[in-house]
C-alpha positions in Angstrom: 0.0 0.0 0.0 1.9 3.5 -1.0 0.4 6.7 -0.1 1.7 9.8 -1.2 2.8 12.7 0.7 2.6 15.8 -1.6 5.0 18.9 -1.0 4.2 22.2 -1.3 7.2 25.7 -0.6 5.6 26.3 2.7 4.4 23.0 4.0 5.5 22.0 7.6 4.1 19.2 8.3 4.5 16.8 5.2 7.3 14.4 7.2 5.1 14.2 9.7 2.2 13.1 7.5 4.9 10.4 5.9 5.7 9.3 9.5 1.8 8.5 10.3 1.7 6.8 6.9 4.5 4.4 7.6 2.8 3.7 11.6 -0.3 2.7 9.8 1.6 0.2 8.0 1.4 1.6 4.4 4.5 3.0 2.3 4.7 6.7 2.3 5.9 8.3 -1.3 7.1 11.6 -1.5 5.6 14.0 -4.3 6.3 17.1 -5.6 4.2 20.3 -5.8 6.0 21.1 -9.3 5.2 17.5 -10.8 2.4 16.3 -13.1 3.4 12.2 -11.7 1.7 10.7 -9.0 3.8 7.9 -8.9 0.7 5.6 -9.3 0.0 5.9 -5.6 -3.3 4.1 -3.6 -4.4 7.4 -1.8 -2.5 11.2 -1.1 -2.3 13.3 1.6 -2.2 17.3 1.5 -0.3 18.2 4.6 0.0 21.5 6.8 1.9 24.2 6.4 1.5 27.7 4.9 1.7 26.8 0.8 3.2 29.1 -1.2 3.2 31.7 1.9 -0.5 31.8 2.2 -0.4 34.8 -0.4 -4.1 35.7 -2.1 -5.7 33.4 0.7 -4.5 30.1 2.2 -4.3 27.6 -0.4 -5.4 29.5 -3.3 -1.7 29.2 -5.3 -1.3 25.5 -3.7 -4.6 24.5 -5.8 -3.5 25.5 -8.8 0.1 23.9 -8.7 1.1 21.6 -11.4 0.1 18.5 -9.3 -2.6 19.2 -8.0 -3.9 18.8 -12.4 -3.3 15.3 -11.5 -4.8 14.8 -7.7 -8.2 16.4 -9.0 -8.0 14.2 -11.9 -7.8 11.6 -10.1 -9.7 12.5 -6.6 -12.4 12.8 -9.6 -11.9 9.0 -10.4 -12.2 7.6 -7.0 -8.3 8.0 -5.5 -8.6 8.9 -1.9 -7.7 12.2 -0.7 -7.2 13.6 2.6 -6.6 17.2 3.0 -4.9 18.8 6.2 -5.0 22.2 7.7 -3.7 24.0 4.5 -4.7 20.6 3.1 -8.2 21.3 3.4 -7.6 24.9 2.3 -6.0 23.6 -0.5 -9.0 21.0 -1.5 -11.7 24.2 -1.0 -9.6 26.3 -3.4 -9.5 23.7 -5.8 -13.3 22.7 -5.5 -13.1 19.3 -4.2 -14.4 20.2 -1.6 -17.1 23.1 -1.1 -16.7 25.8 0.9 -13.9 28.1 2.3 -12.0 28.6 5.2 -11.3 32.3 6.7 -9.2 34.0 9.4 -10.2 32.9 13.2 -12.9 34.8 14.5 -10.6 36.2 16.8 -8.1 37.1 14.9 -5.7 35.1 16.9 -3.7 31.7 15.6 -4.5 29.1 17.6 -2.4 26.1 18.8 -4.7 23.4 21.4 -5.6 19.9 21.7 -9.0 20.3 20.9 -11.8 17.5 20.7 -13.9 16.4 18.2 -17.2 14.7 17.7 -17.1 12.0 14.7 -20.0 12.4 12.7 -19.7 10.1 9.7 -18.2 6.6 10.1 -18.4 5.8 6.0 -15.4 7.7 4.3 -12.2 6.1 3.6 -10.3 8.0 5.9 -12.7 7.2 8.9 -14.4 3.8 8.7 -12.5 3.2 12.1 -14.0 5.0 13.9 -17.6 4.8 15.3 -20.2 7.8 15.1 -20.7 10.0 17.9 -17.2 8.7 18.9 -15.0 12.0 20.4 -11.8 12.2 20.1 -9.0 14.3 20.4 -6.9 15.9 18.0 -4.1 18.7 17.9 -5.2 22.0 16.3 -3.0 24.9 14.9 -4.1 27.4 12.1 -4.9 31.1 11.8 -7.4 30.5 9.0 -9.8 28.1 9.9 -12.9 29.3 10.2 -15.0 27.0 8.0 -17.9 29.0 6.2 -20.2 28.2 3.5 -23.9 29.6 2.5 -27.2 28.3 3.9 -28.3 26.0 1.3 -24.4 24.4 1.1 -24.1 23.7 4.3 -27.5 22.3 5.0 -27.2 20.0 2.2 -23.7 19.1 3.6 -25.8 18.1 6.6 -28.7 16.7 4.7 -26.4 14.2 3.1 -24.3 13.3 5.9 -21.0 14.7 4.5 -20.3 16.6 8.1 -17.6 14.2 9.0 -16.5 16.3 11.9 -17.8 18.9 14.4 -15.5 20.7 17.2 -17.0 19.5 20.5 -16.8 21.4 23.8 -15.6 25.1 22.2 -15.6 25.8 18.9 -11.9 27.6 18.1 -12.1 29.4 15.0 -15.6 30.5 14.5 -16.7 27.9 11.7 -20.2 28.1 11.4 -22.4 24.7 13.4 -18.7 23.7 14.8 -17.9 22.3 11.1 -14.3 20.2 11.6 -14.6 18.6 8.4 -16.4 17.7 5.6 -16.1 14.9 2.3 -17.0 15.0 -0.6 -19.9 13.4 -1.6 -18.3 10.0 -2.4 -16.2 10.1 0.4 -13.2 10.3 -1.0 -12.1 13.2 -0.3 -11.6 14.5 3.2 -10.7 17.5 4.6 -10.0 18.9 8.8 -8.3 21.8 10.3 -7.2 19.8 13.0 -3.9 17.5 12.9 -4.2 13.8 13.2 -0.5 13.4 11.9 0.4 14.8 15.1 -1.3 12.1 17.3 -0.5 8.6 16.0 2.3 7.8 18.4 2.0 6.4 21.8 4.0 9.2 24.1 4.1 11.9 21.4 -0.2 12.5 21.6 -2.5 15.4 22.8 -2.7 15.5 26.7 -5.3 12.4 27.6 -7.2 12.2 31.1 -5.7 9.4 31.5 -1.9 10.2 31.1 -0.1 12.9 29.5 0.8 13.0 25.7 -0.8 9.6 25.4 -3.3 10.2 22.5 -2.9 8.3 19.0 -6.6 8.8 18.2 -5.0 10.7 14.7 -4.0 7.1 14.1 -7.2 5.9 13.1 -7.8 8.5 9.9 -4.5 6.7 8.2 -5.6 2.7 9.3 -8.7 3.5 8.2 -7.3 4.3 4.7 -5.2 1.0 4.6 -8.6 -1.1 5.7 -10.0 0.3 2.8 -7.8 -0.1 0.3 -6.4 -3.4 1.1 -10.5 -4.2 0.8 -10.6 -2.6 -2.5 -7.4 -3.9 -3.4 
């Protein structure tokens, strides 16, 4: 199972994406923002980071790189996609996923462990989980306030494509504590919050039940692997 790893100038957290890959048991594969070659991998990842500097708005260049011709091509086709802090940015610029995502509502970047309620159990990237599950996952970004119209968000609700909600405080302002959404074939997925950053026993959010214990972020890249070693 390889899963690519694409790299934008700006993003931060792409090693770290390739380091959750490999715990999960798959092959990471590097990719390149200036290439048009996926390198026939079974699913990417769009990692954090500030693409391209965040100039115009966060993600906006990123989307229109030379690769990402080939991961909406393929997204398009089936090829699962999970999108990351600027990853997620990145998907709503390049209309896989609907939307935007705008400053904090305070005005302040944030950095927390923050939970989350699991709303959708049926998406590649979350099939191990279980619905209403809550879990706990690092956040860090000075744009994420997810915000969409009326009659897009309720049919993002309507057709069960919410696949996140922030639980306990909402951070960033994004309107009915919208995490993260899919597209509708589930697919695509894309969070503000970090699972990369909690997939190692020791190196997690702070638990309850012992410090920097939390690997819940695990479970978005095992859940890829089940699937495609299903589909495979």
């Amino acid at each position: 199972m390889r899963i690519g790893v694409v790299t934008f100038p700006g993003s931060l957290d792409d090693r770290d994406a390739q380091r959750a890959v490999r715990i999960a048991g798959a092959e990471p594969v590097a990719l390149w923002h200036a290439d048009h070659d996926l390198q026939g991998v079974d699913a990417i990842v769009l990692p954090g980071g500030f693409s391209y500097g965040d100039y115009l708005r966060a993600g906006a260049i990123a989307a229109r790189s030379p690769i990402m011709n080939e991961v909406v091509d393929a997204a398009n086709k089936g090829l699962p996609v999970l999108g990351i802090c600027n990853g997620f940015q990145i998907l709503v610029e390049a209309h896989l996923l609907p939307g935007g995502l705008v400053r904090n509502d305070h005005g302040d970047f944030i950095c927390r462990d923050q939970y989350l309620k699991v709303e959708n159990t049926d998406t590649v990237w979350t099939n191990g989980f279980s619905e209403g599950q809550e879990i706990v996952i690092p956040l860090k970004n000075g744009e994420g306030g997810y915000i969409a119209d009326d009659e897009t968000v309720d049919r993002l609700e309507g057709e069960g494509r919410v696949v996140f909600r922030y639980s306990g405080v909402n951070p960033n302002g994004s309107v009915r504590d919208i995490a993260g959404i899919a597209n509708e074939r589930g697919n695509v997925v894309g969070l503000m919050p970090h699972p990369e950053h909690a997939v190692e026993p020791g190196f997690g959010p702070d638990m309850t039940d012992a410090m920097r214990s939390g690997t819940d972020g695990l479970t978005f890249f095992t859940s890829a692997v089940r699937a495609l070693a299903v589909s495979a």
